[in-house]
Steps between C-alpha positions, in 0.01 A plus 500: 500500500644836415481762774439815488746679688722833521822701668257491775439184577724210360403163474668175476349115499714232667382142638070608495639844686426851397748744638415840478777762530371878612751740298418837522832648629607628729215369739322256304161736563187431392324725200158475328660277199673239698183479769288401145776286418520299838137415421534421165812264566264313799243441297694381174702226824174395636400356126856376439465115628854469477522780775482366912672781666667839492736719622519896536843664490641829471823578306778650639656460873314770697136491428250220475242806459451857628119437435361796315653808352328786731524763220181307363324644800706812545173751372228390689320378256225241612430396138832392468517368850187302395622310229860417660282343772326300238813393333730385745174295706458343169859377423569399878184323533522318138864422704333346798240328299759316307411117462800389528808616815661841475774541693694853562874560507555803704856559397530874632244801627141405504313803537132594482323342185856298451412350810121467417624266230704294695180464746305343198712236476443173651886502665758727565812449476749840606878529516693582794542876407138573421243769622144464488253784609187633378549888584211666309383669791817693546351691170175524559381208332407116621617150319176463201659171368379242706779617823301582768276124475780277369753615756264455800409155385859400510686658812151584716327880525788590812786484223298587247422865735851488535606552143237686365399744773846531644668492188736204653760356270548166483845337457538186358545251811218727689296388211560177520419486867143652502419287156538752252729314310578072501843519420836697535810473298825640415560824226459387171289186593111585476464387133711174514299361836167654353496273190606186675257520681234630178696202339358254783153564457507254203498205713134635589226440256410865339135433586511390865722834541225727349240339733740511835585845402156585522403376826763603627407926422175429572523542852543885456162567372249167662440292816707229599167259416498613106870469476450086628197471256696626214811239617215206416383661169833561306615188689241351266560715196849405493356124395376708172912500409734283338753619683322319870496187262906543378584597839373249729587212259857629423502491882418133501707487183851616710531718209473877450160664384486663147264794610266588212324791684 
């Protein structure tokens, strides 16, 4: 399948992984184009069946992403504010909505909407060096990208307060601690440990992913007794696939499933 990609946003295929490179120098920001982009390139993965997982980059040693570049908002102007909203909600959540697992490499400074993408991942992954914050307050303004709910589901409203409403920076380690991020590693290291571990999700069958990945976000938005209903009924739909077939019999096989997804 042929891409469509820019300077923006590179993309390369390797082993059923997309990995997505943000290269906007110097701080990998986010602009109206690449936002569009981001969504385009999700949707285009999602119908790629060769496609189980991704990662999101930025180029460069310094920044994974400064988020958004503030002169958009410099003038006031709630038209423009309006559709910026729009734009980056609809990239990050096309991100979070991915089928398959997205996993972030936060090689560098993680800032605002460059952290808001990192939060629509499924796991994080930062280097040792790395700062993560979300300081929109500090200019009047409040994370519109999906911050303010995914960071609360994932380190608790206390941190969450913490970094938005006390404009708290995060290192790496401290990150790691409260459950921002799942892993730590060395300068220079993000990308490699990111896609071996995008690599591994071939072992799973595609399908069974989609479905776990689904009950598993749907405790942010129902009751604990419509995410067990929903276990039983794409634990059923999964018997629609030929991949439940290939996998449990290459199981009793001793031999390794050929996913079709």
């Amino acid at each position: 399948m042929e891409y469509e990609q820019d300077s923006a946003i590179q993309v390369d295929i390797k082993n059923h992984v997309a990995i997505l490179t943000m290269n906007n120098p110097p701080a990998n920001t986010w602009t109206e184009s690449s936002l569009k982009l981001l969504t385009k390139l999700v949707g285009q993965l999602n119908k790629d069946k060769e496609i189980y997982a991704l990662v999101i980059t930025g180029s460069g040693e310094k920044f994974f992403s400064a988020g958004a570049d503030l002169n958009l908002f410099a003038s006031g102007d709630k038209a423009v504010a309006m559709d910026m909203a729009h734009i980056f909600g609809e990239a990050f959540e096309a991100l979070s909505a991915f089928r398959g697992v997205s996993i972030a490499a936060i090689n560098g400074y993680a800032m605002g909407g460059g952290l808001e993408v990192a939060l629509a991942c499924d796991i994080r992954i930062a280097e040792q060096q790395a700062l993560m914050a979300l300081p929109e307050a500090k200019v009047g303004l409040l994370p519109c990208a999906g911050g303010t709910q995914n960071l609360t589901a994932l380190v608790g409203e206390g941190w969450a307060k913490r970094v938005i409403l006390c404009g708290e920076q995060l290192s790496a380690d401290k990150a790691l601690s409260i459950g921002l991020v799942e892993e730590v590693v060395e300068k220079g290291q993000a990308r490699e440990v990111a896609i071996n571990l995008a690599e591994s999700v071939s072992n799973q069958s595609p399908s069974s992913v989609a479905a776990c990945k689904t009950l598993i976000q749907n405790h942010r938005v129902e009751p604990l007794h419509v995410g067990l209903t929903k276990e039983r009924e794409l634990f059923l739909k999964l018997f629609n696939t030929e991949d439940q077939v290939e996998g449990v019999n290459a199981f009793l096989e001793k031999r390794k499933p050929n996913w079709k997804n």
